[in-house]
GUROTOR-295960 format. One line per 8 residues: number of its first residue (from 1); their letters; for each residue x, y, z of N, C-alpha, C, O. Coordinates in pm, 1 decimal, padded with zeros to 6 digits, always signed. Layout:
N
NUM> A> X,Y,Z,X,Y,Z,X,Y,Z,X,Y,Z | ...;
This chain:
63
1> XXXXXXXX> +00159.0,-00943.6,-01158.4,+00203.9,-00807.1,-01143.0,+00316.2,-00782.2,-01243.5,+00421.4,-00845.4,-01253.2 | +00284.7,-00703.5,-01299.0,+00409.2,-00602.2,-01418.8,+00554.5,-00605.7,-01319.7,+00562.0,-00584.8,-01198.7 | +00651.6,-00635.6,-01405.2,+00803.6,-00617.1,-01332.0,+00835.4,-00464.4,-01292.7,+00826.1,-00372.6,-01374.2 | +00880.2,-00445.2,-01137.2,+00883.3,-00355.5,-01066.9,+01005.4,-00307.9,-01158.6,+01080.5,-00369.4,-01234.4 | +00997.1,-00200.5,-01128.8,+01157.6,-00072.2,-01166.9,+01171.0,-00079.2,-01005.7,+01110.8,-00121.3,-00906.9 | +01303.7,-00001.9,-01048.1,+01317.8,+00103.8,-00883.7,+01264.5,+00223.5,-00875.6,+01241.9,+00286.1,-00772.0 | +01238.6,+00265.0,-01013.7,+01202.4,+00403.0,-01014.0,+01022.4,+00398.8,-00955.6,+00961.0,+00492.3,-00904.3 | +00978.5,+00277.8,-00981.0,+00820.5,+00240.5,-00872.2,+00848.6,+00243.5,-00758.0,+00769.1,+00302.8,-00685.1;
9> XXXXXXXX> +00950.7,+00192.1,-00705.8,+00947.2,+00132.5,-00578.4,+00872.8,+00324.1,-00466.0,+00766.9,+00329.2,-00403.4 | +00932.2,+00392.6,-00475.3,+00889.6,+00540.7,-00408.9,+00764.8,+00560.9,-00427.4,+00695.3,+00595.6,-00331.9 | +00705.4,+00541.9,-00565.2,+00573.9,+00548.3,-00579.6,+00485.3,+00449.6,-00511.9,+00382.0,+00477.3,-00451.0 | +00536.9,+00331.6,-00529.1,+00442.4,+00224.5,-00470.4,+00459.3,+00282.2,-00287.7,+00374.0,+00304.4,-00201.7 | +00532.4,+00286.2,-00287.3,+00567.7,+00282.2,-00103.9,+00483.7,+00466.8,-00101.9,+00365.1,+00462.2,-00069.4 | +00516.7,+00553.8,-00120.6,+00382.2,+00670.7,-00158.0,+00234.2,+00651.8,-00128.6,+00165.6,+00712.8,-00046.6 | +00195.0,+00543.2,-00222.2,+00071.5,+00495.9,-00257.1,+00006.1,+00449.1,-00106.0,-00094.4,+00486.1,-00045.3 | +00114.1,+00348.3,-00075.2,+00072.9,+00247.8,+00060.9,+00077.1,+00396.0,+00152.1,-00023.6,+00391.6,+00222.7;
17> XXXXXXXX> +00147.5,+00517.4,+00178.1,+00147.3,+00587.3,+00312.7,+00036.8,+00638.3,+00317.7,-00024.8,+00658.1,+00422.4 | -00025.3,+00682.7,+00138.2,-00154.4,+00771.5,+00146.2,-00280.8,+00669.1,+00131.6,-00388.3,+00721.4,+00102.4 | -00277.5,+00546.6,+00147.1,-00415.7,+00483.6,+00202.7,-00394.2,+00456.4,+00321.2,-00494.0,+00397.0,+00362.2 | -00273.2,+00472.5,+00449.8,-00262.9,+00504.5,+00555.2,-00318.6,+00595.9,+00632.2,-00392.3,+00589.9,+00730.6 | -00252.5,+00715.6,+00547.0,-00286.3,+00839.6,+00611.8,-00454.6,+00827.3,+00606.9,-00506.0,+00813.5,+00717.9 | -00536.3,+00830.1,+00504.3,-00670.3,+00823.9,+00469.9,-00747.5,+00718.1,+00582.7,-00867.9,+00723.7,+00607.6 | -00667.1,+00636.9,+00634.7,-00734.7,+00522.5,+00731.7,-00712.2,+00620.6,+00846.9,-00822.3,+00634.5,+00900.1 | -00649.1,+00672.2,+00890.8,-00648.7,+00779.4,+01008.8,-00707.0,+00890.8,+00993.5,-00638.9,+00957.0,+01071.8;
25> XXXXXXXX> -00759.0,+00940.6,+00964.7,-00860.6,+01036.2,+00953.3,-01007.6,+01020.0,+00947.7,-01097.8,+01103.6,+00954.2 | -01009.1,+00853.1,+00929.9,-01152.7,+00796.4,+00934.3,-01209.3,+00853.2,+01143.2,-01129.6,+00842.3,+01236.4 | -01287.0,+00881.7,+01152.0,-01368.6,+00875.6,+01265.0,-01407.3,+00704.9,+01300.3,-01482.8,+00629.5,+01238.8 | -01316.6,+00677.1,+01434.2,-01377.6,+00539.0,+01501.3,-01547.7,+00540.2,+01516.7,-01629.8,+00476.1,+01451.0 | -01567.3,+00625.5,+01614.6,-01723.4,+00607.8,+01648.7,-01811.1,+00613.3,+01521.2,-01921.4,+00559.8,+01532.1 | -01787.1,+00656.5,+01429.6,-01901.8,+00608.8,+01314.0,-01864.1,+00429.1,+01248.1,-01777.3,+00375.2,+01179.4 | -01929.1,+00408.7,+01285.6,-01948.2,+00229.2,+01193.7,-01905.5,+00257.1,+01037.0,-01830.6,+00163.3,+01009.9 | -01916.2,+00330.6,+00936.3,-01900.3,+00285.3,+00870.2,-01756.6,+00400.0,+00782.8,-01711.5,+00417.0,+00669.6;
33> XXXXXXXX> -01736.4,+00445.6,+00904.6,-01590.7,+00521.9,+00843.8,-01495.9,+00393.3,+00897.2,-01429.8,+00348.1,+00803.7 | -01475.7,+00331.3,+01010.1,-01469.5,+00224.8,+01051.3,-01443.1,+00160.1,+00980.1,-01333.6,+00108.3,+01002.1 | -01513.3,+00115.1,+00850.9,-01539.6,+00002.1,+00797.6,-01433.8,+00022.5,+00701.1,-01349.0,-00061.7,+00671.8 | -01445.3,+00159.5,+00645.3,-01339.9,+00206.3,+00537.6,-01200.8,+00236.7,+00588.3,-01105.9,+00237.7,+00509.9 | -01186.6,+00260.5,+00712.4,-01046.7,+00291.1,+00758.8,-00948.8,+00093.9,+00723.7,-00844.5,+00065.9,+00664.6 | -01055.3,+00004.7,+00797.9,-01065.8,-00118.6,+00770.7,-01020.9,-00215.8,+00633.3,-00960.1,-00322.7,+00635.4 | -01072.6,-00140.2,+00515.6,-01035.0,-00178.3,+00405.1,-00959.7,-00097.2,+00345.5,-00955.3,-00131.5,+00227.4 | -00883.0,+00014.0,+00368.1,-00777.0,+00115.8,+00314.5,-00664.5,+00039.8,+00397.9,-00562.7,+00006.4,+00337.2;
41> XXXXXXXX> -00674.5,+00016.4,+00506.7,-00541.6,-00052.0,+00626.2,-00510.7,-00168.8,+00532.9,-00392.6,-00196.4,+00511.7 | -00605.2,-00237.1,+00477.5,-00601.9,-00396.3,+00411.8,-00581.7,-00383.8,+00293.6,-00505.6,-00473.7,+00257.8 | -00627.1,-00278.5,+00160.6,-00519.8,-00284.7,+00073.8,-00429.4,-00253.2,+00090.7,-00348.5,-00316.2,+00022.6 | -00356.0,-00129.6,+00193.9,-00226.5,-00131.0,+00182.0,-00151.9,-00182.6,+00229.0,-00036.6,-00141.3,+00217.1 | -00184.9,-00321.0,+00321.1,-00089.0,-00448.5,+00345.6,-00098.7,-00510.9,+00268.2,+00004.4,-00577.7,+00275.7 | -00188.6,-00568.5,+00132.1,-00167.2,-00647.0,+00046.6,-00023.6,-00537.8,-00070.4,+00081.1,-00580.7,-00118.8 | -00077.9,-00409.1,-00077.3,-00009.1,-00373.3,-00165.8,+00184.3,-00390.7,-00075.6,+00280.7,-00439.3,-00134.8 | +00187.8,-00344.0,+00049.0,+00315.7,-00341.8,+00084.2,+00385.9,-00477.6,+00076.5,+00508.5,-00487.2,+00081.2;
49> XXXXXXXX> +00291.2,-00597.7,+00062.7,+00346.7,-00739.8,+00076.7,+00358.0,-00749.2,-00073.4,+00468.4,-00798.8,-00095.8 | +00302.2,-00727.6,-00173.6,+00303.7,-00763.5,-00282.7,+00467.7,-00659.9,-00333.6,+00546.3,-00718.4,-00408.1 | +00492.9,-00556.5,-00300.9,+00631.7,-00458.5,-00312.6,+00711.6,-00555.0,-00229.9,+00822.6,-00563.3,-00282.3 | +00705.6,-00615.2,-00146.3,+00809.7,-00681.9,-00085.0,+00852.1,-00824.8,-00155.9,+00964.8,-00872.9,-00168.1 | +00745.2,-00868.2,-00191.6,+00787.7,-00986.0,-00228.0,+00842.7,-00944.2,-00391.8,+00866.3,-01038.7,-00467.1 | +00856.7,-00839.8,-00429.5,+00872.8,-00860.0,-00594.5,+01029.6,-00760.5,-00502.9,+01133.0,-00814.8,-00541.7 | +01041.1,-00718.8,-00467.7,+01199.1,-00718.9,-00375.2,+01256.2,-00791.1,-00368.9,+01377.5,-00796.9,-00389.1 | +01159.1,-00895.2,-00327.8,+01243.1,-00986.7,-00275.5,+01318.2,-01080.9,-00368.3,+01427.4,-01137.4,-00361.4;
57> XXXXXXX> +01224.2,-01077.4,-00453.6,+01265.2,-01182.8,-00563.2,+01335.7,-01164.4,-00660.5,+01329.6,-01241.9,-00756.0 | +01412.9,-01065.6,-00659.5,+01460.2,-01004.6,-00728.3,+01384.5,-00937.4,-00866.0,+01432.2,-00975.8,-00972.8 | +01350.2,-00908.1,-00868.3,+01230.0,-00905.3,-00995.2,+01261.2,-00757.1,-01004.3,+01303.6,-00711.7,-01110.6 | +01247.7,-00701.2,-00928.3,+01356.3,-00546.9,-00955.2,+01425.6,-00504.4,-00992.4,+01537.8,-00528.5,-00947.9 | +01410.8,-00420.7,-01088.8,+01534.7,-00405.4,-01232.4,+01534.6,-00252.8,-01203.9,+01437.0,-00196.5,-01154.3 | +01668.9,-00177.9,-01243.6,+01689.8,-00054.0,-01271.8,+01621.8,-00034.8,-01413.6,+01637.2,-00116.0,-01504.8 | +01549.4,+00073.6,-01423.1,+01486.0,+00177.3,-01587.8,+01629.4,+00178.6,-01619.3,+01669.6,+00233.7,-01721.8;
């Protein structure tokens, strides 16, 4: 992963709310909105873990 700014950090955390929001609006009773609510929930825990750990590590630089 490219070295985070801070000026990403809003965008990235943005990014993760709107494949959230998009997983809630899926319809349960259809199987295969389901499926997609499923894999929108799961990139945006890889993406929120991957923002955390480059937090963490300092790897976060001011632009």
């Amino acid at each position: 992963m490219h070295k985070l700014t801070m000026l990403d950090a809003p965008n990235k955390i943005r990014n993760i709310a709107t494949l959230l929001a998009a997983s809630l609006l899926m319809r349960d009773n259809i199987e295969e909105e389901q499926q997609t609510a499923i894999v929108l929930i799961d990139i945006a825990l890889v993406r929120s873990r991957e923002l955390a750990q480059d937090l963490k590590s300092g790897e976060a630089r001011h632009a």
